[in-house]
C-alpha positions in Angstrom: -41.7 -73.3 -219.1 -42.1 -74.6 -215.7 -38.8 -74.3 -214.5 -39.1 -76.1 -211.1 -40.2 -79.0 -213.2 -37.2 -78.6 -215.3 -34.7 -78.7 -212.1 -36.9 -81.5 -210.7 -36.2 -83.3 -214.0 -32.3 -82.9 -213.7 -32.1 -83.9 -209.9 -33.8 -87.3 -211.4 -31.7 -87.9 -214.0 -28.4 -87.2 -211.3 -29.9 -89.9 -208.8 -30.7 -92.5 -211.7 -27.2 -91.7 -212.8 -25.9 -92.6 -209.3 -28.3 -95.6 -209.3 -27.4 -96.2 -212.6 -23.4 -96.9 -211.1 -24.5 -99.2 -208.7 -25.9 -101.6 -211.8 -23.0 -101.0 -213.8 -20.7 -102.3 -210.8 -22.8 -105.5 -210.3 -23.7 -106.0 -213.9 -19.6 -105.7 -214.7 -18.9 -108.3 -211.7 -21.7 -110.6 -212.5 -21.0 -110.8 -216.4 -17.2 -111.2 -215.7 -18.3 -114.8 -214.6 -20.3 -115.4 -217.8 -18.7 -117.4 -220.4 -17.6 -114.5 -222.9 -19.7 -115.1 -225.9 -22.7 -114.3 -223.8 -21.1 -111.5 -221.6 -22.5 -108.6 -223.9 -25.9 -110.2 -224.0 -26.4 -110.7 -220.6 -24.7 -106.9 -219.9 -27.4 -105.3 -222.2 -30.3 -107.7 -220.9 -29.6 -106.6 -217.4 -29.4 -102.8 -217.9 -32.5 -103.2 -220.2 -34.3 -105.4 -217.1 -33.5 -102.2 -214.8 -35.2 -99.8 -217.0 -38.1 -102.2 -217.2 -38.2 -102.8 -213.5 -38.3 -99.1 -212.8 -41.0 -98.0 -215.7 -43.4 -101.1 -214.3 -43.4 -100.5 -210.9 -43.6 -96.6 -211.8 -47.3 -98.0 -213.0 -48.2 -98.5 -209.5 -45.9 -96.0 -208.3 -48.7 -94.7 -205.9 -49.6 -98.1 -204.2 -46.0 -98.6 -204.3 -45.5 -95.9 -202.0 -47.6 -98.1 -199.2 -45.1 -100.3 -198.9 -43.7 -97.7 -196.2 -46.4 -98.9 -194.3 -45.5 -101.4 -191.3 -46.4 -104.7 -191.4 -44.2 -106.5 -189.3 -43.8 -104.9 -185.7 -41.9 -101.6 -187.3 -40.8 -102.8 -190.4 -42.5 -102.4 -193.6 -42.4 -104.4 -197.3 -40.2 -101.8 -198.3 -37.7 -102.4 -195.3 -38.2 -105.9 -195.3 -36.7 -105.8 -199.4 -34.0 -103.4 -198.5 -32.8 -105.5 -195.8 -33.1 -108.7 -198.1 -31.4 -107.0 -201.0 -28.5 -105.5 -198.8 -27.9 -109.0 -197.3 -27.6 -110.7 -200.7 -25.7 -108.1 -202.1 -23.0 -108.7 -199.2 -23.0 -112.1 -199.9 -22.6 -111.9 -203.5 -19.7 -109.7 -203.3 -17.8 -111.2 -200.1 -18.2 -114.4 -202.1 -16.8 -112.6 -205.9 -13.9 -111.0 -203.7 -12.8 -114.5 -202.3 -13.4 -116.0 -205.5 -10.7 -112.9 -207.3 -8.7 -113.3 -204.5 -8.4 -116.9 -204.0 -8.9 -117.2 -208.0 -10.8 -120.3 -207.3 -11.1 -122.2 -210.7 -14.4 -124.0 -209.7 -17.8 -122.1 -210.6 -21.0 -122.5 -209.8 -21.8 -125.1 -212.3 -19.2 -126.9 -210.6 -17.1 -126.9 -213.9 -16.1 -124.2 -214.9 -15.6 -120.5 -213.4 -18.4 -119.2 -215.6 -22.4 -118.8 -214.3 -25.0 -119.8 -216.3 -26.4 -117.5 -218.5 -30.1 -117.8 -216.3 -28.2 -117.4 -212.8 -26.3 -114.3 -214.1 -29.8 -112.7 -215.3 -31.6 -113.6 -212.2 -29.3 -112.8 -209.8 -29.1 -109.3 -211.8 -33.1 -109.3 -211.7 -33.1 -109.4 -208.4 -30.9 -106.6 -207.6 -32.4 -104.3 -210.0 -35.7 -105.0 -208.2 -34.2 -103.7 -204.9 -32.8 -100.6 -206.4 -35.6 -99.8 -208.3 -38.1 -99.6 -205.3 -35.5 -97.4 -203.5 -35.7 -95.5 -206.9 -39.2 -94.8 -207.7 -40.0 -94.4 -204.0 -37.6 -91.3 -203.7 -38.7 -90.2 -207.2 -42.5 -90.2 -206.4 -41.7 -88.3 -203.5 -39.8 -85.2 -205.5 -42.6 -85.1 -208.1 -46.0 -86.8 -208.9 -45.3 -85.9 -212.9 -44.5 -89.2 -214.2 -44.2 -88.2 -217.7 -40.9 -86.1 -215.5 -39.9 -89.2 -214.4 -40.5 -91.2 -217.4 -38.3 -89.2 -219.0 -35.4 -88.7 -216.7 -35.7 -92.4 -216.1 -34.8 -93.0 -219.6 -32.5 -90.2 -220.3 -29.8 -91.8 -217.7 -30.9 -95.3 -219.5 -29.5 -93.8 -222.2 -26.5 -92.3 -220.9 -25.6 -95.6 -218.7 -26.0 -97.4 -221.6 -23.6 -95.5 -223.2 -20.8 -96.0 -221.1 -21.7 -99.4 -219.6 -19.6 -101.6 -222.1 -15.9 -99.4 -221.5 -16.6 -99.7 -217.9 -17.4 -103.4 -217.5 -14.4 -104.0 -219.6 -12.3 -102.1 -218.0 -13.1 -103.3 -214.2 -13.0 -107.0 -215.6 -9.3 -106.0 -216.6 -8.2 -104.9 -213.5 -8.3 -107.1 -210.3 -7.9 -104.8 -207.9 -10.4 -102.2 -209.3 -13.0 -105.1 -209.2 -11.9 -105.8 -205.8 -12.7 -102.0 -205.0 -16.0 -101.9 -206.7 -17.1 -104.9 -205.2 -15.8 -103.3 -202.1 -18.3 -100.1 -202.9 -21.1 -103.3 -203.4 -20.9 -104.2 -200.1 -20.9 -100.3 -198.6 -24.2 -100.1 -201.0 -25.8 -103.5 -199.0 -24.6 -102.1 -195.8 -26.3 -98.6 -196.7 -29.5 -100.3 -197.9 -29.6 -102.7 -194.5 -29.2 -99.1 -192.4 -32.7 -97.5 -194.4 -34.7 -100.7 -194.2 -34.1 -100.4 -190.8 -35.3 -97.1 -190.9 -32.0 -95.3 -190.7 -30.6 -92.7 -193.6 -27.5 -92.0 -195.1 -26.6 -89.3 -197.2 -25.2 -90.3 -200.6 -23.0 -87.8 -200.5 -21.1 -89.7 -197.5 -21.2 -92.7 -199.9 -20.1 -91.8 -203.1 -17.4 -89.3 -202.1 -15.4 -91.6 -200.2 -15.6 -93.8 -203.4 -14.7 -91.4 -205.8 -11.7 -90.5 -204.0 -10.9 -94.6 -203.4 -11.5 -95.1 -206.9 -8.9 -91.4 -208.0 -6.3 -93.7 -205.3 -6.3 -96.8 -207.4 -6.3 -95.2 -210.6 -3.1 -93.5 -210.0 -1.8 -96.3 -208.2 -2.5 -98.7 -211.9 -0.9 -95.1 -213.4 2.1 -95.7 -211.5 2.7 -99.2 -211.9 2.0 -98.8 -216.0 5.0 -96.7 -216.0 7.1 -98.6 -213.3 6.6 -101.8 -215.8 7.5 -99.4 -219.1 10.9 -98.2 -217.6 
């Protein structure tokens, strides 16, 4: 048994775990706007999307890593996607907090407050693209066994998949804990806008502060359950 294989394995599955929240988060706040016959459709349709976007572009995972190249005075394709898929994902979710905030009744179909069931997949699509390049361009560069990253790819598939439905449920629920993870959203765009412009931030100086945000508000709801039972 190759065992550096083995821990290179597990170190994939922890960051498709991490990259794995991130989809959760949007897919939660984008199907929260979906009329709700179609919210578990478009939930499972989306995660399954990801795992397609991440096995396809593992195909060409080795002309994928040329995207690093510059093209455009220092930036390269993989910068210039970043940068694009960190500004939309600001937008998107400084336009969903005003929209919880303000709880604007008019949606994008000018009707109703739901998206269309084509909007909410594309706009997931095209998130899940940007994610998955950052993805399979930090995998390729642990390990070039891609039946190791097959595998660990699909493993946390499996694992998100799990879990996806009690989380997206439960963040639709709360206000302010979609307000907070559309909060982390926009940390994630601003962290993705810093490494296509070459910069790098640790996860580690991501996700803590978000775990502890996220331990705040829980016992903050925990408090306020038992205020309104007494």
């Amino acid at each position: 048994m190759d065992y550096n294989l083995l821990a290179t394995f597990f170190l994939l599955v922890g960051l498709e775990l991490v990259l794995g929240i991130d989809n959760i988060l949007l897919i939660s706040i984008v199907t929260d706007r979906v009329a709700p016959e179609h919210r578990n459709k478009v939930r499972y349709l989306g995660l399954g999307l990801a795992l397609a976007a991440r096995l396809l572009l593992l195909l060409g995972a080795g002309y994928l890593v040329k995207l690093s190249e510059p093209v455009l005075g220092s930036l390269s394709y993989k910068s210039i996607v970043l940068l694009a898929g960190g500004a939309f994902l600001i937008y998107k979710s400084v336009k969903e907090i005003h929209h919880v905030v303000e709880s604007k009744p008019e949606g994008e179909d000018g009707k109703t407050g739901h998206l269309s069931f084509s909007s909410a997949v594309t706009q997931i699509l095209m998130l899940d693209i940007v994610f998955s390049i950052d993805s399979v361009i930090t995998a390729v560069g642990l390990t070039d066994n891609l039946w190791v990253i097959y595998s660990s790819v699909i493993v946390s598939f499996v694992l998100v998949l799990a879990f996806a439905g009690a989380i997206a449920s439960f963040v639709q629920r709360h206000a302010t804990l979609k307000i907070l993870a559309l909060s982390f959203l926009i940390t994630i765009g601003v962290t993705l806008g810093i490494e296509g412009l070459g910069g790098h931030v640790p996860k580690a100086y991501i996700y803590l502060p978000m775990g502890f945000a996220l331990g705040v508000e829980l016992l903050q709801m925990r408090f306020m359950h038992n205020q309104k039972k007494k």
